[in-house]
C-alpha positions as CSV (number, residue, x, y, z in Angstrom):
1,X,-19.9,16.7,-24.6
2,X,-18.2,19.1,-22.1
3,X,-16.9,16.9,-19.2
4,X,-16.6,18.3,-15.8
5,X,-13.5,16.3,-15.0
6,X,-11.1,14.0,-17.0
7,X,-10.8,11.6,-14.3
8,X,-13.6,10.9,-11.3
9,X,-12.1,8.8,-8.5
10,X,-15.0,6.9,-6.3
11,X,-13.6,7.0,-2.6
12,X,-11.6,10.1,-0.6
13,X,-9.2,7.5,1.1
14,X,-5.6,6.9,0.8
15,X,-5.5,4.8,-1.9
16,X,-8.0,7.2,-4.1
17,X,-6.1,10.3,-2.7
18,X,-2.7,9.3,-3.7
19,X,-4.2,8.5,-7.1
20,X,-5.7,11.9,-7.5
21,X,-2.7,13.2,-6.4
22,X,-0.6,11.5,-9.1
23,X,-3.2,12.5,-11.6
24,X,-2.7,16.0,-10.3
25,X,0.9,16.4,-10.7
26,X,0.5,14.8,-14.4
27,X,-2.0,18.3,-14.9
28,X,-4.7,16.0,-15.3
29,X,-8.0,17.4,-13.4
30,X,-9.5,15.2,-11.3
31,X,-12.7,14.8,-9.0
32,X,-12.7,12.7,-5.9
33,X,-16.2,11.5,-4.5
34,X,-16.5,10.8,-0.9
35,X,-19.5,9.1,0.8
36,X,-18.1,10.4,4.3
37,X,-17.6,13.9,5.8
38,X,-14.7,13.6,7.5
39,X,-11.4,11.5,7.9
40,X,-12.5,8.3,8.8
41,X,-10.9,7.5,12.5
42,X,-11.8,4.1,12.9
43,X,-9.2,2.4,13.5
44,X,-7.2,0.4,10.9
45,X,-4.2,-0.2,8.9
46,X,-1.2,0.9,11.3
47,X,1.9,0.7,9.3
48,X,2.8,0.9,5.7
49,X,5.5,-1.2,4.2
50,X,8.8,0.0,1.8
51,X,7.4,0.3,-1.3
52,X,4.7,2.4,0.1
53,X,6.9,4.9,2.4
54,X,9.3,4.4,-1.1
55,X,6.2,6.3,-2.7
56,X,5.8,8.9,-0.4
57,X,9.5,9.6,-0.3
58,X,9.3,9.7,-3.8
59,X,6.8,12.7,-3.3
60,X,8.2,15.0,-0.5
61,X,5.9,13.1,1.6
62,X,8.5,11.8,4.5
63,X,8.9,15.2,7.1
64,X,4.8,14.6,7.7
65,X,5.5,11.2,8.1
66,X,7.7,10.9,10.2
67,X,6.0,13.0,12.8
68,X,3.4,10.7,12.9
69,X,5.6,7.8,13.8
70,X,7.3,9.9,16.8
71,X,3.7,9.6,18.1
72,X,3.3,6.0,17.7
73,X,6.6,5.5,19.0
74,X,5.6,7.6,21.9
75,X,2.3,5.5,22.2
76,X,4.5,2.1,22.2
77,X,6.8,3.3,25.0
78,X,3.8,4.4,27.2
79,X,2.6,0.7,27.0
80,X,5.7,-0.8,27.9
81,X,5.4,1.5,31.3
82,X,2.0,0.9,31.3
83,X,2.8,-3.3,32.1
84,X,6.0,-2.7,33.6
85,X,3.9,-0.8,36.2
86,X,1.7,-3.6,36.5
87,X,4.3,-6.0,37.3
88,X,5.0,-7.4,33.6
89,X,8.0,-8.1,32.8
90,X,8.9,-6.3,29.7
91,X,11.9,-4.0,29.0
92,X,11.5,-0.1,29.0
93,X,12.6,-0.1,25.3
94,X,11.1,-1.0,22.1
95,X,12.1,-4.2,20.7
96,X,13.5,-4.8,17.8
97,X,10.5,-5.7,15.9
98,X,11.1,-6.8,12.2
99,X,7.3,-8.0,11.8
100,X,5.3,-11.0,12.5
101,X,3.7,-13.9,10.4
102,X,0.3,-15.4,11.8
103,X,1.1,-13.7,14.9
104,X,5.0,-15.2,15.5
105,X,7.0,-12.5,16.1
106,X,10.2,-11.7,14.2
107,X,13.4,-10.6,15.0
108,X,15.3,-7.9,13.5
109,X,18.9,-9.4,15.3
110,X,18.2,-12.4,13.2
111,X,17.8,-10.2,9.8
112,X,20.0,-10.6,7.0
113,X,20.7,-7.1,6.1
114,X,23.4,-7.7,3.9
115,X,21.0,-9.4,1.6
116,X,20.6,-7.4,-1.6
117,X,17.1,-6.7,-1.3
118,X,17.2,-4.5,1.2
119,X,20.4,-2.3,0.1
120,X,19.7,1.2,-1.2
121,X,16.3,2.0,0.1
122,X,17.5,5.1,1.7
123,X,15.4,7.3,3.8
124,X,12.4,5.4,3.1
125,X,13.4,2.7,5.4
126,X,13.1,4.4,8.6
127,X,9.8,5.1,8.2
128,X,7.0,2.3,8.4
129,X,4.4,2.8,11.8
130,X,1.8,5.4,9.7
131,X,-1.9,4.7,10.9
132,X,-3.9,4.9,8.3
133,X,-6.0,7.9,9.6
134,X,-2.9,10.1,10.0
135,X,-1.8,9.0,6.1
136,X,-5.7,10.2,4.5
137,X,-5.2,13.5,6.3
138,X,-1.4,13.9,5.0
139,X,-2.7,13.0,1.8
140,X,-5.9,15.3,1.7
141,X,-3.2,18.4,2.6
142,X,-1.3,17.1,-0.3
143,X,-4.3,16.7,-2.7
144,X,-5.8,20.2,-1.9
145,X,-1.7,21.7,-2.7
146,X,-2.3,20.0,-6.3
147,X,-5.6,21.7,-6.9
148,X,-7.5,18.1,-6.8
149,X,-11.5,18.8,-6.2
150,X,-12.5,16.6,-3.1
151,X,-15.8,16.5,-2.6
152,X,-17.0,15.1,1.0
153,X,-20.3,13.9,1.8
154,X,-20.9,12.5,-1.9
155,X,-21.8,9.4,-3.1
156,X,-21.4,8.0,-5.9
157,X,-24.8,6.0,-6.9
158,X,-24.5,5.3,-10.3
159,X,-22.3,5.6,-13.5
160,X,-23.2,4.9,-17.5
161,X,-20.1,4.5,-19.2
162,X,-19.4,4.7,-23.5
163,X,-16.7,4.6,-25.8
164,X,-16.8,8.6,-25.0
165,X,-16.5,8.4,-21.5
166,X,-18.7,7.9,-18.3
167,X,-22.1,10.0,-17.2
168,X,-21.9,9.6,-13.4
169,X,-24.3,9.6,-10.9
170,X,-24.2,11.3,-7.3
171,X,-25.9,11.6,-4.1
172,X,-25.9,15.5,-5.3
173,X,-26.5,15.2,-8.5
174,X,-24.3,13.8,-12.1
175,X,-21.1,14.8,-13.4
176,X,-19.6,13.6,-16.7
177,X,-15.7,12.6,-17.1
178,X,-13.3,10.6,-19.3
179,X,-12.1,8.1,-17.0
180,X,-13.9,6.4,-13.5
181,X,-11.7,4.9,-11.0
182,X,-13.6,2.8,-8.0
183,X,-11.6,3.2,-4.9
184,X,-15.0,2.7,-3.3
185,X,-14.2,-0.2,-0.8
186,X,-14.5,-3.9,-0.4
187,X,-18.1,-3.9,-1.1
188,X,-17.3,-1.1,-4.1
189,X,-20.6,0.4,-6.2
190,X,-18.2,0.9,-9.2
191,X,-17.1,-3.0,-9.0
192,X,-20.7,-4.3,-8.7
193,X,-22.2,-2.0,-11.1
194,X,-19.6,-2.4,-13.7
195,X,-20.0,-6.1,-13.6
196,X,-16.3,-7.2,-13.5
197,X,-16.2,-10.7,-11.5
198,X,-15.3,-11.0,-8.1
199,X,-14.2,-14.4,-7.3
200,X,-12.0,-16.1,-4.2
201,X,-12.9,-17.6,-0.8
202,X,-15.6,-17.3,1.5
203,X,-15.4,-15.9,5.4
204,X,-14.8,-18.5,8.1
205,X,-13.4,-15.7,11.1
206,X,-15.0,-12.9,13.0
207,X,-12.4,-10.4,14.2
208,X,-12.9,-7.3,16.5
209,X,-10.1,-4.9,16.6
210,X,-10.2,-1.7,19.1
211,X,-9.1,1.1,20.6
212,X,-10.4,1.3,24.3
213,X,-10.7,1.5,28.3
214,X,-11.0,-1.0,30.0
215,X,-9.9,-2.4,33.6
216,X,-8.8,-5.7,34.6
217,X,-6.2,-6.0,31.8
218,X,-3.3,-6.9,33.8
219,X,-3.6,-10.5,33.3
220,X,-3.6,-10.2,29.4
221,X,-0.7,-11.0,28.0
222,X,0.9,-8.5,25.6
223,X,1.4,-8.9,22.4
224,X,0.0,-11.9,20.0
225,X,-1.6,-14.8,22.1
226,X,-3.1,-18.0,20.8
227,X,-5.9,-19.8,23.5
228,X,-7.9,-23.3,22.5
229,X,-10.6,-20.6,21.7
230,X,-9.3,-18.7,18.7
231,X,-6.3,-15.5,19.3
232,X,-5.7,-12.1,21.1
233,X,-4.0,-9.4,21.1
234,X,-3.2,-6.5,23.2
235,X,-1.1,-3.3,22.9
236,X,1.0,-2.1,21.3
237,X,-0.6,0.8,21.8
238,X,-2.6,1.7,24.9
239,X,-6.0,0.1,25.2
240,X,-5.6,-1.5,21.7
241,X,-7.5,-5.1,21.5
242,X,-8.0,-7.9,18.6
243,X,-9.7,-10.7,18.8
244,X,-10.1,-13.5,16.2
245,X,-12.9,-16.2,16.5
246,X,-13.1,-19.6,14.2
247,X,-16.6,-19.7,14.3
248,X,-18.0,-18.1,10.9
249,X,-18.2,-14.5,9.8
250,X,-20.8,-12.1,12.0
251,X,-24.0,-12.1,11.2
252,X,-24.3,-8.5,10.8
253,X,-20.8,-6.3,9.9
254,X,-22.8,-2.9,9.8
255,X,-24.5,-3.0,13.5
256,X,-22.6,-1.1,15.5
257,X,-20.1,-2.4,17.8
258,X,-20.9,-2.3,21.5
259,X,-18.2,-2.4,24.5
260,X,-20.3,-5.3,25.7
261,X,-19.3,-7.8,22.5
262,X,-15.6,-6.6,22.4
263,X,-15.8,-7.3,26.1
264,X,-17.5,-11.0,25.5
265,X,-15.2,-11.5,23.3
266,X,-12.5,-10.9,24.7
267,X,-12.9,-12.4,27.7
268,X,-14.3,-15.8,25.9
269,X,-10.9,-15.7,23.9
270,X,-8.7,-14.6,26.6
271,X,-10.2,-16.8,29.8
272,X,-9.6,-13.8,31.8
273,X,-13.2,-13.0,33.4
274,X,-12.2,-9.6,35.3
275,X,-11.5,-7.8,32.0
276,X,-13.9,-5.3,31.5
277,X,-14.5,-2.3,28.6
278,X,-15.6,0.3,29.8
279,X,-15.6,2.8,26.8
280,X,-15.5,2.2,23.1
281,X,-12.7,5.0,21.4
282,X,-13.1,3.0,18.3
283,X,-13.8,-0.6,16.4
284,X,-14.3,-2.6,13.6
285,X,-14.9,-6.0,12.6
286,X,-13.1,-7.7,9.9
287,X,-13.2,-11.6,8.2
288,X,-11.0,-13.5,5.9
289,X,-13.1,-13.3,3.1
290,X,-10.5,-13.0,0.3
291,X,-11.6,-12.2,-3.2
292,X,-10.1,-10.7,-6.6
293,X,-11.3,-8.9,-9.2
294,X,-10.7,-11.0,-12.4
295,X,-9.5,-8.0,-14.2
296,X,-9.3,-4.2,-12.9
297,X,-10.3,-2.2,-16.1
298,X,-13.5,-3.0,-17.9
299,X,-13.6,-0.3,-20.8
300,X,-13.2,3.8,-19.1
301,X,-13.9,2.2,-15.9
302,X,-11.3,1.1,-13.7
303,X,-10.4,-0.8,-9.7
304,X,-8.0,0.3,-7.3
305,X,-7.2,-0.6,-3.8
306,X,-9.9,-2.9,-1.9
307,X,-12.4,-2.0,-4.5
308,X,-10.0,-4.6,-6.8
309,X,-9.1,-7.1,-3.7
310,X,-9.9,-7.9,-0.4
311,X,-8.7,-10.0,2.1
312,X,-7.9,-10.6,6.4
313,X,-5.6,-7.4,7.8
314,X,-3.1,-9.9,9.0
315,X,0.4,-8.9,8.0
316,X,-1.2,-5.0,7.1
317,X,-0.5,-5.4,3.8
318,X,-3.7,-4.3,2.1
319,X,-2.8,-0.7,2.6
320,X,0.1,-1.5,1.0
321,X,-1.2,-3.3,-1.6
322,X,-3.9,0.2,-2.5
323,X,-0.9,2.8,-2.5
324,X,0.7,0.8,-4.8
325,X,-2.0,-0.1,-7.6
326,X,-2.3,4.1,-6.9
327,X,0.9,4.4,-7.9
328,X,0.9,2.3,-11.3
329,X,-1.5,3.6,-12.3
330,X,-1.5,6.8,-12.0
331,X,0.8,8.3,-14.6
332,X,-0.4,5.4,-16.9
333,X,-4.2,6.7,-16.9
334,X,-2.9,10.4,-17.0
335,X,-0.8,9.4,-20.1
336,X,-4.0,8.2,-21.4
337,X,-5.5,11.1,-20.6
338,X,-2.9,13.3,-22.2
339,X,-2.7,11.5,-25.6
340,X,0.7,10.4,-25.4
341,X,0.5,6.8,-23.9
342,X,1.9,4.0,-26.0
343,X,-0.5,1.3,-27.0
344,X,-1.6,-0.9,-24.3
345,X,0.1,1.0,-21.7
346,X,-3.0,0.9,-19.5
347,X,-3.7,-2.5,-19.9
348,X,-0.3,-2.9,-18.3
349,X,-2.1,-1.9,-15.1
350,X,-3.8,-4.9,-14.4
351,X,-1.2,-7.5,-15.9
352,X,1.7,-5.9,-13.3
353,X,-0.8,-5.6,-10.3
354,X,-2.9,-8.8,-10.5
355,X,-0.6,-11.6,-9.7
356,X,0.4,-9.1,-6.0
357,X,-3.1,-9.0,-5.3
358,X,-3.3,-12.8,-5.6
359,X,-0.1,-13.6,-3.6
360,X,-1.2,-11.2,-0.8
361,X,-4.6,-13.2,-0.8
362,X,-2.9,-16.1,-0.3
363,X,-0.5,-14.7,2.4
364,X,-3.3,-13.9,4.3
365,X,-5.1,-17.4,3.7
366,X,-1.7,-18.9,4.8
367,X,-1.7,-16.8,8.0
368,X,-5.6,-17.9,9.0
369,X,-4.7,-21.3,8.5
370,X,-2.2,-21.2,10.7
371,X,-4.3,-19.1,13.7
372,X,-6.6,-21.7,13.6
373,X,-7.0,-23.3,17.4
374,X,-7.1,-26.8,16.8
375,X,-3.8,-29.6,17.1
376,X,-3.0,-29.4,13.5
377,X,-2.7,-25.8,13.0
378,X,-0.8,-25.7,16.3
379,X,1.7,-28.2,15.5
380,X,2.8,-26.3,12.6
381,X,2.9,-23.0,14.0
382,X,5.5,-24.6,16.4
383,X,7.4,-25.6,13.3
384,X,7.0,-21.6,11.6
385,X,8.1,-20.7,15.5
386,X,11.2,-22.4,15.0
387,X,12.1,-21.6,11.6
388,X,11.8,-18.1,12.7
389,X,14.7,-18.5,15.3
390,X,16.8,-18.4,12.5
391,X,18.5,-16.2,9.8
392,X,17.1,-17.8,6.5
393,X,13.2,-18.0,8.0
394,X,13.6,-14.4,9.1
395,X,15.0,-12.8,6.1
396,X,12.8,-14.8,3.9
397,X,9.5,-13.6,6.3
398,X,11.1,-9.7,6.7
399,X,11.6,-9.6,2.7
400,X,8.1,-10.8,2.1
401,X,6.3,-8.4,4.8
402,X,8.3,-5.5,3.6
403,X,7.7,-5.6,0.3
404,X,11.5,-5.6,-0.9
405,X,11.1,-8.4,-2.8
406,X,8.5,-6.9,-5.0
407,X,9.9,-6.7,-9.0
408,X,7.5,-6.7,-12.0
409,X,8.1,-9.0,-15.1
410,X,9.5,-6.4,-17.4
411,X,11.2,-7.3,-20.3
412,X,15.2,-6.4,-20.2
413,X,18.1,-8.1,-19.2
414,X,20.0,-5.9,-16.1
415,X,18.4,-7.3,-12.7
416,X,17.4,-3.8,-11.6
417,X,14.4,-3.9,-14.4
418,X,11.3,-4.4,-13.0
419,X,12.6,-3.3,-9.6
420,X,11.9,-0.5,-7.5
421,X,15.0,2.0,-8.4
422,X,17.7,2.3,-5.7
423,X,17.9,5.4,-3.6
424,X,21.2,6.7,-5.0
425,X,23.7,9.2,-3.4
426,X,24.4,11.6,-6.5
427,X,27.6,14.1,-6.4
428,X,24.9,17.1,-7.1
429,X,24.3,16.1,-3.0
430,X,20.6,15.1,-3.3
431,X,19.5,11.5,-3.8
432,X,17.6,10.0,-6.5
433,X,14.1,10.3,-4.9
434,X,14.8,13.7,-4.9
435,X,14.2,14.5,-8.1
436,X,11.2,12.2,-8.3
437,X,9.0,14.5,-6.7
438,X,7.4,16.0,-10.1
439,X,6.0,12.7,-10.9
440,X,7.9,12.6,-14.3
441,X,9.8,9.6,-15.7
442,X,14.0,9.9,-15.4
443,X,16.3,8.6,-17.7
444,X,20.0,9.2,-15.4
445,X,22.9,9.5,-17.2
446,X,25.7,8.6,-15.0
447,X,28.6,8.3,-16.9
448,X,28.2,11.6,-19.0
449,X,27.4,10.0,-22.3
450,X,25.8,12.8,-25.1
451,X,24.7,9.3,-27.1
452,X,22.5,8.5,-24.2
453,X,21.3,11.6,-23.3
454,X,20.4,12.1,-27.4
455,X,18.1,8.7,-27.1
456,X,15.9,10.5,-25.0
457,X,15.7,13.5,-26.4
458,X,12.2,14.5,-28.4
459,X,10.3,13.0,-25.1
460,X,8.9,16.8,-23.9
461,X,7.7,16.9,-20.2
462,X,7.0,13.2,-20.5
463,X,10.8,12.5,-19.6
464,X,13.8,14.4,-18.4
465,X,17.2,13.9,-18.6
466,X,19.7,14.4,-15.4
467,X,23.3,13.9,-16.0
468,X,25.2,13.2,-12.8
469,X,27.7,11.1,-11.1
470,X,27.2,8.4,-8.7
471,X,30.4,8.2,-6.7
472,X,28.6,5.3,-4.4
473,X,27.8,2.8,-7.8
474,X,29.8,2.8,-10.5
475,X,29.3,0.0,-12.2
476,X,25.7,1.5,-13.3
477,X,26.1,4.0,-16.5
478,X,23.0,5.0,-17.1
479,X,18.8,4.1,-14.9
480,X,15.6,5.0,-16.9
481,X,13.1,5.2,-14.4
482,X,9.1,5.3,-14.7
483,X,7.0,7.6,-13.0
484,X,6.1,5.2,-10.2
485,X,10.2,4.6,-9.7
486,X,10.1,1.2,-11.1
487,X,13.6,0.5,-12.9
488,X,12.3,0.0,-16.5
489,X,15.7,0.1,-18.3
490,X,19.2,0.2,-16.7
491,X,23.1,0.1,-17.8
492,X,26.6,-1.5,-16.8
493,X,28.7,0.5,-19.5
494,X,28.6,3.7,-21.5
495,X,27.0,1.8,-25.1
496,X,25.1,-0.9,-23.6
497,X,22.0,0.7,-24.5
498,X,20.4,-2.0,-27.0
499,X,17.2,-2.7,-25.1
500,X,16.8,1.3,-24.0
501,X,15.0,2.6,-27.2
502,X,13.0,-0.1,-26.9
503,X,12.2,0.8,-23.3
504,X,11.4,4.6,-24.1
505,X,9.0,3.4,-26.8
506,X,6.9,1.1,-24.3
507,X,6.9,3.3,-21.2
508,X,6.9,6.9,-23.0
509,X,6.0,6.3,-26.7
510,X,7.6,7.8,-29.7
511,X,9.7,11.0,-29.8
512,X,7.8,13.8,-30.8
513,X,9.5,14.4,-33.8
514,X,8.9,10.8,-34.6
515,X,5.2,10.8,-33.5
516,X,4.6,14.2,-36.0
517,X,6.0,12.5,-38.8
């Protein structure tokens, strides 16, 4: 049967546009269904962590970033003037803000920096305040470049899937494909329809987060604040409020959000009556309902993004946590799609992104616990406090907020496998992202070794070869890299290359001469 795509994505955000657009760059066409006709604004996610901006670097994506944090910084430094005009006492420059756990702030003059996990990160480090509405449009632009179909104002209502593929069903009418990807959303169609578990923990918060006007704010404190009713916060932005009650989820998430109940709620969780909303730019409601998948393929269908995992925004890590299941698996379905993925490659999807998903649910659960207002949860958050004052704590904090400490359990013995690959100064005067951008895998010869570069050979498009120095590193002889820059094979000396055939063979399959005979 013709197909009208090889791949349909469920869900025009960032996570299902940075899949489309890795499925793009492998040539693979692909359809992206969106329920909504435009961007949408509400407010969300506002920061993205290193392997995310690692991504994007990897793709030419860091000049448009990094005009969207000049904003945000700009936004920050006119709410610093903003409470220094009301008599706060704050400094007129931004502080150096390494993140926050549960609300406790964290240093960056306490950071370890010298700690191996943060070295060779290049570019990608300087980037990391990226709302989330300013990333979709970024990535739409990108999308449209690739020649990916986007198609607003569609939803997706249905699907049948077969051994063949998967008929599915729109708002505007059915579309057949190889391969369906649900990037639909927490409360995703593709998930419920395609009856793949969803199990985890039920909500126990109501939180409110907004952008808006108001008067009477000069008695909020800034920043995270805990009260014997539940926790605020306000800035660091401009008429930006949360607040976080203990006393069950709301009854209804989908009625709209009034400036009365962020007002009520506010001043209930603040104690300061004068505060008043006056306008209502934009809100949302969120709970700590935290809940996983049990696996994130199920046949031609497949789960990325909240769609496979949800949880509470604290720590903003379920962005993250989206742009990187994107990323793996991305030029593992387009490999499928292709013909030229090894066996079981995609099921490697789910057994490399799974055990994340479930520690970031349980960051999150460890960060609610600790909100919670009652004596216990306070005694201990006077402990975390502490701990935070010093090196170890805030290093140990920093690494896991950033995402730096991120490696998946590959098989090899050099402990850059499994890791995202360091952003190397080569003497052709680019770095190693650099030649990322085509979305290909890399095998770098550093040490100018014909053996090496003859192990690779036979690989087509799949894989090129780049022989170069790195002046900066040379103890490393050789990096293979997957397409998603994870370090699947790497070398101390020109020889050591026992475990890299057996690399190419599970990330890139057989030679071609090989696979014809």
């Amino acid at each position: 049967m013709k197909r009208d795509a090889d791949v349909v994505v469920a869900g025009g955000g960032p996570v299902g546009l940075m899949l489309a657009c890795e499925l793009a760059l492998a040539d693979v066409p692909v359809v992206v269904l969106e329920r909504l006709t435009e961007v949408d604004t509400t407010i969300k996610a506002g920061a993205i962590n290193t392997p995310s901006a690692e991504a994007f670097y990897r793709r030419g994506l860091l000049p448009p970033l990094r005009e969207v944090q000049k904003v945000g910084l700009a936004q920050f430094a006119s709410f610093t003037r903003q409470r220094q005009a009301a008599g706060a006492a704050v400094t007129g420059s931004a502080p150096r803000f390494a993140g926050h756990f549960a609300g406790i702030m964290l240093s960056g003059d306490r950071l370890d920096e010298s700690d191996p996990d943060f070295a060779d990160r290049g570019p990608a480090g300087e980037v990391g305040m990226i709302p989330q509405d300013a990333l979709e449009r970024i990535l739409a632009e990108r999308a449209a470049e690739l020649g990916v179909t986007l198609r607003r104002g569609v939803a997706l209502t249905g699907f049948d899937a077969d051994e063949e593929g998967v008929h599915v069903h729109t708002s505007h009418g059915s579309l057949r494909a190889g391969w369906l990807v649900g990037c639909d959303g927490g409360r995703s169609t593709v998930r419920r329809l395609s009856g793949i578990p969803f199990p985890g923990t039920a909500p126990s918060i109501t939180g409110r987060q907004a952008m808006v006007e108001m008067t009477g704010a000069d008695d909020l404190g800034a920043g995270w604040n805990w009260t014997d009713i539940g926790t605020y916060v306000h800035g660091p932005m401009p008429g930006r409020i949360l607040t976080v009650e203990f006393d069950g989820p709301p009854a209804d998430r989908e009625a709209p959000i009034t400036a009365e109940e962020l007002q009520t709620s506010l001043r209930r969780v603040s104690g300061v009556p004068d505060v008043t909303v006056t306008k209502v730019l934009s809100a949302t409601r969120f709970t700590d309902n935290a809940r996983q998948a049990s696996e994130y393929r199920r046949g031609r269908v497949l789960l990325a993004g909240d769609a496979a995992h949800v949880h509470s925004p604290f720590g903003g890590q379920g962005l993250n946590l989206g742009i990187g299941d994107a990323m793996n698996l991305g030029w593992k379905l387009a490999a499928t799609v292709r013909g030229w993925a090894p066996e079981g490659l995609l099921d490697t999807y789910t057994a490399e992104r799974h055990p994340l998903g479930a520690w970031v649910l349980d960051w999150t659960r460890a960060q609610v616990a600790l909100m919670r207002p009652e004596s216990h949860a306070a005694a201990l958050r006077r402990v975390i406090d502490e701990l935070s004052g010093t090196t170890d704590a805030t290093t140990f904090f920093v690494k896991k907020i950033s995402g730096v400490w991120q490696r998946y359990d590959l098989p090899g013995s050099h402990p850059l496998t499994g890791r995202s690959a360091p952003d190397l100064e080569l003497s052709d005067g680019r770095r190693l992202a650099d030649h990322l951008h085509d979305g290909r895998g890399l095998l770098l010869d550093l040490a100018d070794d014909p053996a090496l570069r003859e192990r690779a050979a036979g690989h087509g498009d799949r894989l090129r070869t780049l022989t170069v120095a790195c002046p900066d590193r040379p103890d490393l002889a050789g990096l293979l890299l997957r397409p998603d820059g994870c370090t699947a094979w790497a070398a101390d000396a020109p020889g050591a290359y026992e475990e890299l055939d057996a690399a190419l063979g599970r990330w890139f399959g057989a030679p071609a001469a090989v696979a014809a005979a």
